[in-house]
C-alpha positions as MATLAB code, in Angstrom:
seq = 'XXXXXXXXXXXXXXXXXXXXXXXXXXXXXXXXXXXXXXXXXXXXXXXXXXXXXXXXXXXXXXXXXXXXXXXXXXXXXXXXXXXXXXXXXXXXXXXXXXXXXXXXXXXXXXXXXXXXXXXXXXXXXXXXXXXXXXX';
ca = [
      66.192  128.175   74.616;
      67.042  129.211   70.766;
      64.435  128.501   68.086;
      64.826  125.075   66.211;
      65.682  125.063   63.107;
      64.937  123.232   59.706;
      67.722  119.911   59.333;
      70.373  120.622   57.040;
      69.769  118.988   53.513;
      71.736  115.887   53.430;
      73.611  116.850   50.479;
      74.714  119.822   52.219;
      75.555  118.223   55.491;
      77.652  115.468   53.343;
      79.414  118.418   51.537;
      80.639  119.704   54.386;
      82.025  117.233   56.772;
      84.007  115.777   53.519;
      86.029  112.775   54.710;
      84.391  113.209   58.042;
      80.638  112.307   57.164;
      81.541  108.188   58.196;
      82.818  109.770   61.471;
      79.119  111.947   61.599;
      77.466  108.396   61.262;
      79.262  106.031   63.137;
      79.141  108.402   66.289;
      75.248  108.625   65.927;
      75.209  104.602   65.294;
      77.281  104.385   68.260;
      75.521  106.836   70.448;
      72.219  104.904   69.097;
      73.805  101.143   70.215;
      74.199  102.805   73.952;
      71.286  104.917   74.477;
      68.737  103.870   72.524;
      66.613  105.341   69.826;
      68.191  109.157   69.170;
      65.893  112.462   68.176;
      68.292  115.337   66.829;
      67.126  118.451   66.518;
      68.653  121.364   64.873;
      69.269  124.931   66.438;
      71.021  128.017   64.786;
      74.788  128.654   65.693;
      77.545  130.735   65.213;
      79.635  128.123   64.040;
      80.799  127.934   60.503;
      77.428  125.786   59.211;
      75.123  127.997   60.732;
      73.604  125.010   62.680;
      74.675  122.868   65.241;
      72.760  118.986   66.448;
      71.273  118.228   69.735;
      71.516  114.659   69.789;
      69.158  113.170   72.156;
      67.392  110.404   73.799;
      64.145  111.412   75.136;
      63.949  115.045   76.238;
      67.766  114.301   77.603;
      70.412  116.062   75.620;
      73.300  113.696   75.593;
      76.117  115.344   73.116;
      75.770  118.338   70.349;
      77.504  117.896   67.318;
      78.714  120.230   65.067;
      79.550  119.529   60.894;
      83.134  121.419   60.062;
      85.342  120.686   56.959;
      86.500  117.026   57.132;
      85.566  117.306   61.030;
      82.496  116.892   63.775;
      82.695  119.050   66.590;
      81.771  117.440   69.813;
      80.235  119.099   73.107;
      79.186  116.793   76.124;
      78.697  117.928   79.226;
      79.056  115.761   82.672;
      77.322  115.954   85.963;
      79.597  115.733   88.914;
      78.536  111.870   89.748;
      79.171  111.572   85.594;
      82.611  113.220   86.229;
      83.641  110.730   88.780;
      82.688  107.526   86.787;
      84.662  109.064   83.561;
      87.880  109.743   85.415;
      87.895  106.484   86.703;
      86.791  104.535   83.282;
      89.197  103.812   80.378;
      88.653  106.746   78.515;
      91.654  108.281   77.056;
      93.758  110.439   78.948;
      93.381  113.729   76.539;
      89.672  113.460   77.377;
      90.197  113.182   81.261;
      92.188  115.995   81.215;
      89.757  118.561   79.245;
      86.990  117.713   82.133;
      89.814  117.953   84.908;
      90.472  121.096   83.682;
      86.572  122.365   82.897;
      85.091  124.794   84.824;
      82.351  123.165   86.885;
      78.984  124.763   86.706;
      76.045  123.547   88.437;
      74.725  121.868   85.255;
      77.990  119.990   85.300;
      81.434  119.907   83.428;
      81.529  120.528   79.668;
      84.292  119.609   76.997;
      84.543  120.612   73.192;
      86.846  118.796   71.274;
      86.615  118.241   67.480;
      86.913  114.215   65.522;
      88.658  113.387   62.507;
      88.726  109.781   62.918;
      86.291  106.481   63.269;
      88.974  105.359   65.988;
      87.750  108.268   68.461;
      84.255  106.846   67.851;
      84.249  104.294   71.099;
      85.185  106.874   73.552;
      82.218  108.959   72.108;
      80.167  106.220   73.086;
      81.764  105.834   76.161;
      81.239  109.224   77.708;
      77.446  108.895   76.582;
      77.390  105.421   78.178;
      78.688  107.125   81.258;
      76.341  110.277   80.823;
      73.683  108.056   81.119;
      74.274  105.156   83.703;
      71.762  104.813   86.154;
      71.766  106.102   89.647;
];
């Protein structure tokens, strides 16, 4: 597992997503409102910012977010019983199809997609609603 790493100053972090940073804080408010209280820790990346944000809940990972100009990356990744509720649910159809089409692995199916918007916010919340419903 890579080395954390120190959280971005927020003046930097702010800088960079641009018109994006209400996006960066409604999806953790949102993610908060389903799962509970969040820890996010920081790990080096390739990526553009250098860094890239576990969000989690406990010692469960539940999305990783990434800062880009006037965007948030967004990685989630789905266990098989996961996979199954989120085809059936509401989400939107764009998002169904990047997990129909994901390779499985055994840790599940995994989806990248990046968020310019505050409307895309609810099926953010969604997916980590599903991520985490109980057996």
């Amino acid at each position: 597992m890579p080395a954390s790493a120190r959280p971005p100053p927020e003046a930097k972090l702010r800088a960079k997503l641009g018109s994006a940073s209400a996006v960066w804080t409604d999806i953790l408010r949102a993610v908060g409102g389903v799962s509970g209280p969040l820890e996010m820790q920081w790990r080096p990346s390739k990526a553009g910012f250098g860094l890239i944000c576990l969000v989690q809940s406990g010692k469960r990972t539940l999305l990783y977010l990434t800062p880009d100009q006037d965007k948030v990356w967004i990685a989630v990744i789905l266990g098989e019983r996961a996979y199954r509720i989120a085809m059936s649910s509401p989400l939107p159809g764009a998002i169904k199809r990047m997990f129909a089409e994901a390779r499985p692995y055994a840790e599940g199916r995994g989806i990248r997609y990046s968020v310019d918007s505050l409307r895309d916010v609810p099926a953010i919340a969604k997916l980590v609603e599903i991520k985490t419903t109980p057996k």
